[in-house]
C-alpha positions in Angstrom: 16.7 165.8 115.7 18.7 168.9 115.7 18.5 171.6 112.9 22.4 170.5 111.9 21.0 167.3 111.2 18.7 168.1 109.2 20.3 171.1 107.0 22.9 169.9 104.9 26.1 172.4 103.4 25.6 173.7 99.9 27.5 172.2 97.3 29.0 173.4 93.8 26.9 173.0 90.5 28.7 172.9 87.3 26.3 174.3 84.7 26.5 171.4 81.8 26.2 172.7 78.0 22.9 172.9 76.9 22.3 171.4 73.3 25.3 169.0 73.7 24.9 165.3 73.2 26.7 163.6 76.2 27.9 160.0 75.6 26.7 157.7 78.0 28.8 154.5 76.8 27.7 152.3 73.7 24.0 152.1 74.4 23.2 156.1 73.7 23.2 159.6 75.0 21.5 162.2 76.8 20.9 166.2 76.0 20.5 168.7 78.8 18.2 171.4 77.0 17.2 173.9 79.2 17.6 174.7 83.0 15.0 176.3 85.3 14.4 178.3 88.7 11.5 177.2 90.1 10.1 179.5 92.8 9.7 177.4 95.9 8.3 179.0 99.4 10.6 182.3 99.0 13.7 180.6 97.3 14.4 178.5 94.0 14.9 175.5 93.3 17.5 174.8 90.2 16.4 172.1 87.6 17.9 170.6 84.5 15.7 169.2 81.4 16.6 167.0 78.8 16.5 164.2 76.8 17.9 160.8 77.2 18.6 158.4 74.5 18.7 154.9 74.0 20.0 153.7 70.8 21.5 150.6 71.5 20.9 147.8 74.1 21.9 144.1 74.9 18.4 143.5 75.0 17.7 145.2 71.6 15.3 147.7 73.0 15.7 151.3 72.0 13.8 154.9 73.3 13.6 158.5 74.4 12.2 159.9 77.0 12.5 163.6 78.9 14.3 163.5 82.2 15.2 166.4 84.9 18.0 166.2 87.4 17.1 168.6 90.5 20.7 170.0 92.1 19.0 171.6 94.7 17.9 175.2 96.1 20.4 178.1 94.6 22.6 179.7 96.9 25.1 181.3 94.9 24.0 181.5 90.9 26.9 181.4 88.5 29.2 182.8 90.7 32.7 181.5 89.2 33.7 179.3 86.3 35.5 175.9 86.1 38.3 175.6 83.9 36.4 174.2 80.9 34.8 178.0 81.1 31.5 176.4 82.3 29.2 178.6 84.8 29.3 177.1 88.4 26.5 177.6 91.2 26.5 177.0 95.1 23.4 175.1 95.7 22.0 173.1 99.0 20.7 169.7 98.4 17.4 169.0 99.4 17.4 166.5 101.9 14.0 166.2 103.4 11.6 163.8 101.4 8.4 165.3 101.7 9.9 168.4 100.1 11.5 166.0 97.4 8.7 164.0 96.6 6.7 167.7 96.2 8.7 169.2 93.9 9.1 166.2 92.4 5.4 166.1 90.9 5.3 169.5 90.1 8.5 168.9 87.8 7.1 165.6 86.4 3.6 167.7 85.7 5.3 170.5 84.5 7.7 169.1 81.9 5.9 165.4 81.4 9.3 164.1 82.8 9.6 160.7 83.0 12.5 160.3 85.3 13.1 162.9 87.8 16.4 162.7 89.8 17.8 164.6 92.9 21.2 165.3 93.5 
């Protein structure tokens, strides 16, 4: 396996508004709250926290729980803006799965997150 293979290109990030309720259809909503750099082996790794909502479900079951959506490593922080005037970041997915499934347990520890996503 060749190092191209294994690197993929950075992507853009557009930085979602903290504090705003984001319908997610009929059954509820989620919240990003806060984001967070997380130092990583000499670079940082961008995550977002929040809150997802269920209010509402065929099955008539309803919750909460704290999730975090991991972007990737920061390349480029806030660098331009979209044309909603929201902050946008170059960031490089993380593609290797022992590096995922790392970081992964030190979000879930460090902000009791009961789903953690990657981009």
């Amino acid at each position: 396996m060749t190092v191209a293979t294994v690197i993929k290109t950075s992507t853009k990030y557009t930085h979602l508004e903290l504090g705003q309720d984001v319908d997610i259809g009929i059954a509820g909503y989620y919240t990003p709250e806060r984001e967070v750099r997380l130092p990583d082996n000499g670079r940082e790794v961008l995550y977002v926290v929040g809150q997802a909502v269920v209010e509402s479900s065929c099955c008539g079951l309803k919750g909460n729980w704290t999730y975090a959506i991991i972007p990737g490593y920061v390349i480029n922080w806030q660098y331009t803006q979209n044309e909603r005037d929201l902050p946008v970041s170059e960031v490089q997915p993380i593609p290797d799965e022992a590096t995922r499934e790392r970081i992964r347990q030190i979000v879930e520890k460090k902000e009791s997150a009961a789903m953690v996503g990657f981009w």
